[in-house]
GUKOLVO-6840 format. One record per residue: residue number from 1; z, y, x of N, C-alpha, C, CB in turn. Coordinates in steps of 0.02 Angstrom, whole numbers. Glycine has a CB too. Layout:
{resi=NUM&n.pz=Z&n.py=Y&n.px=X&ca.pz=Z&ca.py=Y&ca.px=X&c.pz=Z&c.py=Y&c.px=X&cb.pz=Z&cb.py=Y&cb.px=X} .
...
//
This chain:
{resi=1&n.pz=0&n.py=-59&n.px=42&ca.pz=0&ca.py=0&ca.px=0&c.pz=0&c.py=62&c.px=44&cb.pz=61&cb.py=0&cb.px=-48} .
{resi=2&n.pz=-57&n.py=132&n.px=26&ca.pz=-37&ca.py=169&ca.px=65&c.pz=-7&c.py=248&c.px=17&cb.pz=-100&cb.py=171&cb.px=118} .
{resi=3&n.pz=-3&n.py=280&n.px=50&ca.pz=41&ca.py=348&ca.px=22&c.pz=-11&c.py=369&c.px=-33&cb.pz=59&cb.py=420&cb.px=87} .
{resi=4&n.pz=30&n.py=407&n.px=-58&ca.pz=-21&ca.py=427&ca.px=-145&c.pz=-49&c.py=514&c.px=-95&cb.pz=65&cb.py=450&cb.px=-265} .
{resi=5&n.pz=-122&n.py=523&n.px=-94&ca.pz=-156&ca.py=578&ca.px=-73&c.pz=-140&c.py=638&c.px=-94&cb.pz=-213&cb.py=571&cb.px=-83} .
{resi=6&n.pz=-151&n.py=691&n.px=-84&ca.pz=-143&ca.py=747&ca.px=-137&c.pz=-235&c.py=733&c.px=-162&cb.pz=-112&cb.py=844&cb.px=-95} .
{resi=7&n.pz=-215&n.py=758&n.px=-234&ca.pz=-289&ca.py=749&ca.px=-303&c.pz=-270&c.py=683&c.px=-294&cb.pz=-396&cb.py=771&cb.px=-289} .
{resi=8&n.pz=-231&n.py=635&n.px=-311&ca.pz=-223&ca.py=554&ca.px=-333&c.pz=-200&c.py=591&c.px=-421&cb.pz=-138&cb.py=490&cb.px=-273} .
{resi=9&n.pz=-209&n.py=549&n.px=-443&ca.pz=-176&ca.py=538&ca.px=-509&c.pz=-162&c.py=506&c.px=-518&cb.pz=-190&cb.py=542&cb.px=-553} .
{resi=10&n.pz=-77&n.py=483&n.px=-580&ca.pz=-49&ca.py=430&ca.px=-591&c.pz=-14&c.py=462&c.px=-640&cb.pz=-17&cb.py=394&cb.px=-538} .
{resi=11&n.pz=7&n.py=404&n.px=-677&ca.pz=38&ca.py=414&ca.px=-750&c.pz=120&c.py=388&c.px=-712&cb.pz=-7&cb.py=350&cb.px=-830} .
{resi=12&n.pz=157&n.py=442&n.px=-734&ca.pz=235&ca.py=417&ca.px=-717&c.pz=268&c.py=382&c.px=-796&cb.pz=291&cb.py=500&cb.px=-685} .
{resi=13&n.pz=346&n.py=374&n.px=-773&ca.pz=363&ca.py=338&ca.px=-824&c.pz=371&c.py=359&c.px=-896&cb.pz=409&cb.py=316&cb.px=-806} .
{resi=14&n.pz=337&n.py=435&n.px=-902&ca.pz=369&ca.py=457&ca.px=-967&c.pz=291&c.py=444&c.px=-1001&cb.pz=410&cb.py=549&cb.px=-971} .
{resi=15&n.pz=239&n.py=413&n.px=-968&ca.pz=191&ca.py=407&ca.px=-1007&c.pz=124&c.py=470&c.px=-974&cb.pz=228&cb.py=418&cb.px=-1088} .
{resi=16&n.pz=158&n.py=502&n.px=-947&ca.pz=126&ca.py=572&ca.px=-930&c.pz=73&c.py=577&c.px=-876&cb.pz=178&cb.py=618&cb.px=-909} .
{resi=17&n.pz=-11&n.py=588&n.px=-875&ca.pz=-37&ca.py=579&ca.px=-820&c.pz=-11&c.py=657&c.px=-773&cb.pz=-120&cb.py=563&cb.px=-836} .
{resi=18&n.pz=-6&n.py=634&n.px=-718&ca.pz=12&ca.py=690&ca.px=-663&c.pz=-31&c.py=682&c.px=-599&cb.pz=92&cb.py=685&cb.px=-641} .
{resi=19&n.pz=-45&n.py=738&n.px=-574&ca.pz=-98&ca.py=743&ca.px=-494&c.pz=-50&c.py=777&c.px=-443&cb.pz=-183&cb.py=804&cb.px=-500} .
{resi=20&n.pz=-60&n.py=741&n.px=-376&ca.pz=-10&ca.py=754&ca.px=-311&c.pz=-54&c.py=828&c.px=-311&cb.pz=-13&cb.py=688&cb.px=-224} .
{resi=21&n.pz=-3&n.py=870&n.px=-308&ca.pz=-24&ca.py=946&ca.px=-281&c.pz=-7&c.py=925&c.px=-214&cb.pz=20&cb.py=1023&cb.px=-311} .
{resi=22&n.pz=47&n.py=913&n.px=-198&ca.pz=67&ca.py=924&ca.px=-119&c.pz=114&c.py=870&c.px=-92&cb.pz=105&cb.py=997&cb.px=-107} .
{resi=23&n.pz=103&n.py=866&n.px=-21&ca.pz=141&ca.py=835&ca.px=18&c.pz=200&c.py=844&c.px=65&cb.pz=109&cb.py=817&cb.px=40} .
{resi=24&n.pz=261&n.py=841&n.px=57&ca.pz=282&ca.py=868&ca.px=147&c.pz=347&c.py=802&c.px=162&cb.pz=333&cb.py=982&cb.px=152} .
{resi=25&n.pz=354&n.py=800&n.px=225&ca.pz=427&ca.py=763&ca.px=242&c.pz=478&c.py=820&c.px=267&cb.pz=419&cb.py=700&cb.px=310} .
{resi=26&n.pz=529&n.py=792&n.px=248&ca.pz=593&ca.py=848&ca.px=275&c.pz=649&c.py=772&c.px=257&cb.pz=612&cb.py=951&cb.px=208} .
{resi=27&n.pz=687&n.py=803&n.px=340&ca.pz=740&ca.py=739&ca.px=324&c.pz=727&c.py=681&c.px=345&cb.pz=750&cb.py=724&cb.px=257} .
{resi=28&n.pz=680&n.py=654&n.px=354&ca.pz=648&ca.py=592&ca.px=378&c.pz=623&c.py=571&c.px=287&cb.pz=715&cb.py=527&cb.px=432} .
{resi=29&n.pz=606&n.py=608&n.px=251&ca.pz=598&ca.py=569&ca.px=173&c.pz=523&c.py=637&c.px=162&cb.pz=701&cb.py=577&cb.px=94} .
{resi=30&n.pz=509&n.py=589&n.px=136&ca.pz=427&ca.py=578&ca.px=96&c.pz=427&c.py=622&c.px=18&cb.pz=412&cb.py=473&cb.px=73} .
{resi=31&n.pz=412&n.py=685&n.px=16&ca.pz=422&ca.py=710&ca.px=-53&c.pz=358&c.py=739&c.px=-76&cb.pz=480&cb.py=763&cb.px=-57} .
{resi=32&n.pz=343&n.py=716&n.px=-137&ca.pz=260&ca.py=734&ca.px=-177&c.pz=297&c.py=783&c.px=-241&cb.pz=204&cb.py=639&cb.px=-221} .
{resi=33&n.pz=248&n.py=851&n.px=-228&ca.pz=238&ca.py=875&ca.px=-285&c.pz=203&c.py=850&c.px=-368&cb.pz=211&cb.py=914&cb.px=-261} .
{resi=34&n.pz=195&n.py=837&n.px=-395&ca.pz=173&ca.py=824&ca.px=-440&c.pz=148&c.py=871&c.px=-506&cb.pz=209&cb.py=787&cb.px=-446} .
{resi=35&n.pz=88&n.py=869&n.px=-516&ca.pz=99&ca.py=936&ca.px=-596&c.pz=48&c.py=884&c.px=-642&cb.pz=49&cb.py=1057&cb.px=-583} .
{resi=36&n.pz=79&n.py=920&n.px=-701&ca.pz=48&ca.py=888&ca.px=-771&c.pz=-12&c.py=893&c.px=-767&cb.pz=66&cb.py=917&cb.px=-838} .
{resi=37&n.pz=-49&n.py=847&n.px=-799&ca.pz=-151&ca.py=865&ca.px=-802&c.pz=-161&c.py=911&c.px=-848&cb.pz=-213&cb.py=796&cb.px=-833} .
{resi=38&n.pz=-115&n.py=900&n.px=-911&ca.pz=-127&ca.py=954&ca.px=-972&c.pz=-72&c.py=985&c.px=-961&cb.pz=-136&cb.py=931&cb.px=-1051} .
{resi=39&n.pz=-20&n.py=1010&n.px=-927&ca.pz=25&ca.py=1058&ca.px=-927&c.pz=20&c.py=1089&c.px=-859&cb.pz=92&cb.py=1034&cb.px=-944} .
{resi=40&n.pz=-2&n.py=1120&n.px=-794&ca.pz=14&ca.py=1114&ca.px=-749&c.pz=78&c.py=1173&c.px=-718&cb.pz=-45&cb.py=1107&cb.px=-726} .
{resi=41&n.pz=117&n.py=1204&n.px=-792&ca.pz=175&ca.py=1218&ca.px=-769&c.pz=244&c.py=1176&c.px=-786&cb.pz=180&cb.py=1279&cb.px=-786} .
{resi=42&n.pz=217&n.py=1103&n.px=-785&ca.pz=262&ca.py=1061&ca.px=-785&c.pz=257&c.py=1019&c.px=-717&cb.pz=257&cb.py=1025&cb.px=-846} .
{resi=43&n.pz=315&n.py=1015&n.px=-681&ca.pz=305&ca.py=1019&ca.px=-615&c.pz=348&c.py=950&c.px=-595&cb.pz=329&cb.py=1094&cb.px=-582} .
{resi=44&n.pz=342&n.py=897&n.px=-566&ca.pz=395&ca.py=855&ca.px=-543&c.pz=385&c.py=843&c.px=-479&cb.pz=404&cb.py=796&cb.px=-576} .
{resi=45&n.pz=441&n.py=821&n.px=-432&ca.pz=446&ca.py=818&ca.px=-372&c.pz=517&c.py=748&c.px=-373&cb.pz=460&cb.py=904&cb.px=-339} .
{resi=46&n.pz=450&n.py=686&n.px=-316&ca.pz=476&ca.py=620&ca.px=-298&c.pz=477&c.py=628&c.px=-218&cb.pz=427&cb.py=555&cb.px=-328} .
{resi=47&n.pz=532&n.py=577&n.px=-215&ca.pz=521&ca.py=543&ca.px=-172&c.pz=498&c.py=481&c.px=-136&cb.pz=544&cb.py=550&cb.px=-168} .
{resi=48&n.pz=457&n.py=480&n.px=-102&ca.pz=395&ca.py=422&ca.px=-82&c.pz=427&c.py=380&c.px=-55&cb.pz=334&cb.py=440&cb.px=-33} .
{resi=49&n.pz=445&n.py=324&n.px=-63&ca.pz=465&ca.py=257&ca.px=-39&c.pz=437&c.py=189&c.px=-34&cb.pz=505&cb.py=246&cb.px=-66} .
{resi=50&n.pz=442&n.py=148&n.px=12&ca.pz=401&ca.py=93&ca.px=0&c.pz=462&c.py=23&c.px=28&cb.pz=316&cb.py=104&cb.px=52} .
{resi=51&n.pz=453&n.py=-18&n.px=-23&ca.pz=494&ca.py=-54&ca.px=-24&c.pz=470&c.py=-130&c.px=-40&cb.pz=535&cb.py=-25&cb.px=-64} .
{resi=52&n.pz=467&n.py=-179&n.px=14&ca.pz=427&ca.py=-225&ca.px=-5&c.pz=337&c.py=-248&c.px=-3&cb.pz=447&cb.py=-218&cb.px=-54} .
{resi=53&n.pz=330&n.py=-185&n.px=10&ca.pz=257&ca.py=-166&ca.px=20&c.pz=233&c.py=-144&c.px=-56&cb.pz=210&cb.py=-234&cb.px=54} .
{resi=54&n.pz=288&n.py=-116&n.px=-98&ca.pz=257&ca.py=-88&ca.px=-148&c.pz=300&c.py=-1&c.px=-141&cb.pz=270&cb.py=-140&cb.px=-226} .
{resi=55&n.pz=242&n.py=37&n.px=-184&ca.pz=281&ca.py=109&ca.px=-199&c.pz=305&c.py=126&c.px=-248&cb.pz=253&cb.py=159&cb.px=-193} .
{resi=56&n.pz=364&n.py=160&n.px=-213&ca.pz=428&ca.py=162&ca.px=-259&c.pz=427&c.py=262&c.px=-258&cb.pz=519&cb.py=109&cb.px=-211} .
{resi=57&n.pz=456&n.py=282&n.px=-334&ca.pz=457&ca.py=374&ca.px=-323&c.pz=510&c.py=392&c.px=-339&cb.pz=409&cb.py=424&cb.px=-365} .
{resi=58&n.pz=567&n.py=403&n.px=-317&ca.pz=642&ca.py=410&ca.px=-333&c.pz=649&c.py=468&c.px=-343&cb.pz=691&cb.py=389&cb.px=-287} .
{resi=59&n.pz=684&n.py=489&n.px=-398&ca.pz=704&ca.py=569&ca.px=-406&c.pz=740&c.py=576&c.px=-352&cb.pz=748&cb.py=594&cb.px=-471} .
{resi=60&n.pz=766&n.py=652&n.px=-362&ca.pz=815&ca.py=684&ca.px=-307&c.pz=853&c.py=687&c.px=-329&cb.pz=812&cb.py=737&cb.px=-276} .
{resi=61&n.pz=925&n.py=697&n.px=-281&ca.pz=999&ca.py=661&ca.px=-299&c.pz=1014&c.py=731&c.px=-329&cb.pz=1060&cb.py=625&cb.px=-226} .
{resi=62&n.pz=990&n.py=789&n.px=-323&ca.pz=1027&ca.py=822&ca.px=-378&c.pz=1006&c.py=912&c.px=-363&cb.pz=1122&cb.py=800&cb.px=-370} .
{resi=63&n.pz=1014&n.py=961&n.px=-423&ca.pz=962&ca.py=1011&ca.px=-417&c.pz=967&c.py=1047&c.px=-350&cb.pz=967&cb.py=1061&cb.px=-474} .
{resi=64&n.pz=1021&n.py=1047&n.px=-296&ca.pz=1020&ca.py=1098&ca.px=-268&c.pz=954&c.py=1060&c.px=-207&cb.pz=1104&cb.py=1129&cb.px=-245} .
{resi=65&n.pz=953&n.py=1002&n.px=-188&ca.pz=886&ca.py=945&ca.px=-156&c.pz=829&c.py=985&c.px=-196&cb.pz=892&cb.py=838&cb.px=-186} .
{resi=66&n.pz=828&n.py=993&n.px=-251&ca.pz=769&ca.py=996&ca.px=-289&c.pz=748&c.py=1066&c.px=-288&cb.pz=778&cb.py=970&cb.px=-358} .
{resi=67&n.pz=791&n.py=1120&n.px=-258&ca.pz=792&ca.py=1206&ca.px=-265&c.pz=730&c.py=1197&c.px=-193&cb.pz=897&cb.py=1264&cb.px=-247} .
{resi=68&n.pz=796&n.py=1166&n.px=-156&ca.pz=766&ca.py=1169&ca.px=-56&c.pz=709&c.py=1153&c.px=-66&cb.pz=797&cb.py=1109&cb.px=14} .
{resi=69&n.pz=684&n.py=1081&n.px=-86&ca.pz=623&ca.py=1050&ca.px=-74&c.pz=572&c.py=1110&c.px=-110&cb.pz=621&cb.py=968&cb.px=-109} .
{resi=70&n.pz=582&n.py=1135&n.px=-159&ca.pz=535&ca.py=1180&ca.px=-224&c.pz=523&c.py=1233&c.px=-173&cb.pz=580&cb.py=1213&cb.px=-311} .
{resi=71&n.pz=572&n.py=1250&n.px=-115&ca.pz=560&ca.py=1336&ca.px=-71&c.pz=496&c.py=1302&c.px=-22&cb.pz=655&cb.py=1377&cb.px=-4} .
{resi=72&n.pz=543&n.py=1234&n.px=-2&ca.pz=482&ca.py=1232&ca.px=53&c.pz=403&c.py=1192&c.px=35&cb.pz=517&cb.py=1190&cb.px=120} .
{resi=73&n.pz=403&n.py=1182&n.px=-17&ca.pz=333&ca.py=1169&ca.px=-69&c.pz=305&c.py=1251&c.px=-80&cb.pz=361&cb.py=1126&cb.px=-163} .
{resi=74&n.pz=334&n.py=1303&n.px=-82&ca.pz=308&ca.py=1356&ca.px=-85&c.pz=293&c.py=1392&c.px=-30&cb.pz=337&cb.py=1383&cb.px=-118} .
{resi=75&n.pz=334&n.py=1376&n.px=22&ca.pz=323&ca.py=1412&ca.px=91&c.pz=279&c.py=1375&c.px=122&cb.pz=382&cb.py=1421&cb.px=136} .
{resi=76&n.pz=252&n.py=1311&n.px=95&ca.pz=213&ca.py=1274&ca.px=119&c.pz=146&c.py=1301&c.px=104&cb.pz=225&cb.py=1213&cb.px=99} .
{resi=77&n.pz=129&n.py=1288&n.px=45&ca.pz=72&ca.py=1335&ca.px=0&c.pz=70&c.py=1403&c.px=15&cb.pz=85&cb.py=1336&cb.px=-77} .
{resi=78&n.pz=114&n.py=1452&n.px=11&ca.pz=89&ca.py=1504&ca.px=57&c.pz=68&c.py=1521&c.px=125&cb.pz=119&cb.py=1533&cb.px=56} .
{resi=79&n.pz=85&n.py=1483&n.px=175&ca.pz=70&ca.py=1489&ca.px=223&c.pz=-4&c.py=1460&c.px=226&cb.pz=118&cb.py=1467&cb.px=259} .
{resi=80&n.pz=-43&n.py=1394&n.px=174&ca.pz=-94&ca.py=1384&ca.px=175&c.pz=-157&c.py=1441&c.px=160&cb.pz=-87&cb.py=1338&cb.px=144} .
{resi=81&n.pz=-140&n.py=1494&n.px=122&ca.pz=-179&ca.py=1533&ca.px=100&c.pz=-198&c.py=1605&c.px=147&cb.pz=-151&cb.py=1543&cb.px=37} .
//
């Protein structure tokens, strides 16, 4: 199995198709942006794991993980432009 690309699409567990906006590691851990196909200000952010030789997307342990990762998903994207 290899890492989900940014433009992959995949339907997560709520039923919902979603496309990798972005990629980064921080921490030694693997974190994908995610946005809705029909919403794209609905925004989720996993963490990339592989376990077994399958992939696994674990939420984050809790909002203030989820503030940090969201700054540097933005400082990421700005600096691209």
């Amino acid at each position: 199995m290899k890492p989900l690309a940014v433009g992959e699409m995949l339907t997560l567990g709520d039923e919902v198709e979603y496309v990798v906006m972005s990629r980064l590691n921080h921490n030694n851990k693997d974190y994908i942006l995610f946005a809705n196909i029909d919403n794209p200000e609905d925004i989720v952010v996993r963490i990339e794991k592989f376990e077994n030789n399958e992939l696994c997307l674990m939420g984050l342990e809790n909002s203030d993980e989820f503030d940090s990762v969201l700054k540097l998903f933005g400082d990421q994207i700005n600096n691209s432009l």
